[in-house]
C-alpha positions as a Python dict, from the first residue, in 0.01 Angstrom:
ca = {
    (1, 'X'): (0, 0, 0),
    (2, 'X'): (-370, -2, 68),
    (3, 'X'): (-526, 217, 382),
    (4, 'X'): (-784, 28, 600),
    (5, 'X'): (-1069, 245, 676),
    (6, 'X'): (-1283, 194, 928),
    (7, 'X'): (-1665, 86, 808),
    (8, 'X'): (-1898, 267, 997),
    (9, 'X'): (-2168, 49, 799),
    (10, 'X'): (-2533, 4, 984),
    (11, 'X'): (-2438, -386, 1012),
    (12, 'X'): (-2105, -210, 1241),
    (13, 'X'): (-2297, -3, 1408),
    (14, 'X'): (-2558, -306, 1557),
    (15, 'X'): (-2219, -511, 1659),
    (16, 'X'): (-2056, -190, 1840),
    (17, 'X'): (-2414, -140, 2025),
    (18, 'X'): (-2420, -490, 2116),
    (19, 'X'): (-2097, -493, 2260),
    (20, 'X'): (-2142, -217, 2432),
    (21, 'X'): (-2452, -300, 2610),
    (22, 'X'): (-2258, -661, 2703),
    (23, 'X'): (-1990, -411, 2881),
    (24, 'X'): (-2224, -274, 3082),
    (25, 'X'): (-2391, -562, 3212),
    (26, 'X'): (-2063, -700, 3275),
    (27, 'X'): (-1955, -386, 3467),
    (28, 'X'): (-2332, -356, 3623),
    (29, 'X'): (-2171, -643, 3840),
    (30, 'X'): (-2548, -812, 3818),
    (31, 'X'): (-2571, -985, 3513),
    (32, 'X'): (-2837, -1200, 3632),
    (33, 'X'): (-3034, -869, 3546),
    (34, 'X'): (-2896, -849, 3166),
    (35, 'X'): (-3229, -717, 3011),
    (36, 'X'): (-3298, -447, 3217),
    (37, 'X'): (-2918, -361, 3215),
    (38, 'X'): (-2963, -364, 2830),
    (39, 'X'): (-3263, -235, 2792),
    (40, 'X'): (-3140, 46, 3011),
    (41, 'X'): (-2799, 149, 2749),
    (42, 'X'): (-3022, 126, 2474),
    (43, 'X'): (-3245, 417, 2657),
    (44, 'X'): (-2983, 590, 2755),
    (45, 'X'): (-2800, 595, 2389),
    (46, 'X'): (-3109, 647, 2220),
    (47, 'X'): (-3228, 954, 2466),
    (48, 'X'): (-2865, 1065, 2408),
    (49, 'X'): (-2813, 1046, 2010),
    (50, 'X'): (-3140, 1183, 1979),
    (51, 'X'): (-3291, 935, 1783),
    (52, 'X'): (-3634, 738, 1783),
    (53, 'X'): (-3740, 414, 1929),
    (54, 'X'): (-3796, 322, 1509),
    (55, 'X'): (-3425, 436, 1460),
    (56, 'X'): (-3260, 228, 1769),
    (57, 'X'): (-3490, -72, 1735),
    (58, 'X'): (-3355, -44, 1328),
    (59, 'X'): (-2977, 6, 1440),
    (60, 'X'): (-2988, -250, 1680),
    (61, 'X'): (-3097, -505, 1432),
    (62, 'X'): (-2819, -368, 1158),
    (63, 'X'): (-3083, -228, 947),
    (64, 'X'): (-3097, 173, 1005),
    (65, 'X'): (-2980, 342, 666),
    (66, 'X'): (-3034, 684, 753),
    (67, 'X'): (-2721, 871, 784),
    (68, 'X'): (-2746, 1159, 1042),
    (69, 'X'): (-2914, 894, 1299),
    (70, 'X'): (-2647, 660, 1221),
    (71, 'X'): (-2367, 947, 1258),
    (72, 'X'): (-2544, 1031, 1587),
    (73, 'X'): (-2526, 715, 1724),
    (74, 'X'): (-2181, 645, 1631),
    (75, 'X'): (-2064, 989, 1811),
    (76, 'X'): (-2267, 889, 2114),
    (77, 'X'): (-2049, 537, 2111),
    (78, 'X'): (-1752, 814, 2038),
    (79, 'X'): (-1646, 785, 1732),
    (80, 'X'): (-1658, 1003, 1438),
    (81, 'X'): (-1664, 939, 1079),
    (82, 'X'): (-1544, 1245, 954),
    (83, 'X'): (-1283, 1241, 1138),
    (84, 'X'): (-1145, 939, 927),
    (85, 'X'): (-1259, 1163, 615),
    (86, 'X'): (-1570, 936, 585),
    (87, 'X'): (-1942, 1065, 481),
    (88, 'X'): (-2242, 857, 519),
    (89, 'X'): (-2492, 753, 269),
    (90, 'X'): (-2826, 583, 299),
    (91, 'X'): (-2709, 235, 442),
    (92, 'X'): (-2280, 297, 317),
    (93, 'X'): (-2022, 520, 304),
    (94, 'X'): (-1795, 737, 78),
    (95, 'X'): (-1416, 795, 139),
    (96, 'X'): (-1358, 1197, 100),
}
């Protein structure tokens, strides 16, 4: 029996922020204004996670490697890789 584990990858991490900003210009109830509605989350995660404008711009495109940015985005979008017994490398992971 094999046990899926969750892949908290960088190319993961672009299609949960992307999804995420598409739920809030669905719920922003104006999606005739979808790029300020996006470019709004992406602020607001950034600003949140702590990261820089290098590091979103990077994770949005699927290409940020560094670990503690990606681990701070990913608990921003609430989830937690440790908690699956997952550490993150530059641009992977490693099953503890």
């Amino acid at each position: 029996m094999s046990l899926l584990r969750p892949d908290f990858s960088p190319t993961m991490l672009r299609f949960f922020l992307r999804a995420r900003a598409e739920f809030r210009v669905a719920d922003s109830g104006a999606p005739w204004r979808r790029g300020e509605t996006v470019k709004a989350f992406k602020a607001e995660t950034r600003k949140l996670a702590g990261v820089t404008n290098h590091q979103m711009h990077f994770a949005w495109t699927g290409q940020l490697n560094d670990p503690a940015a990606r681990a701070r985005l990913w608990a921003v979008l609430g989830h937690f890789p440790a908690d699956h017994g997952i550490t993150l490398t530059h641009g992977g992971q490693e099953h503890g």
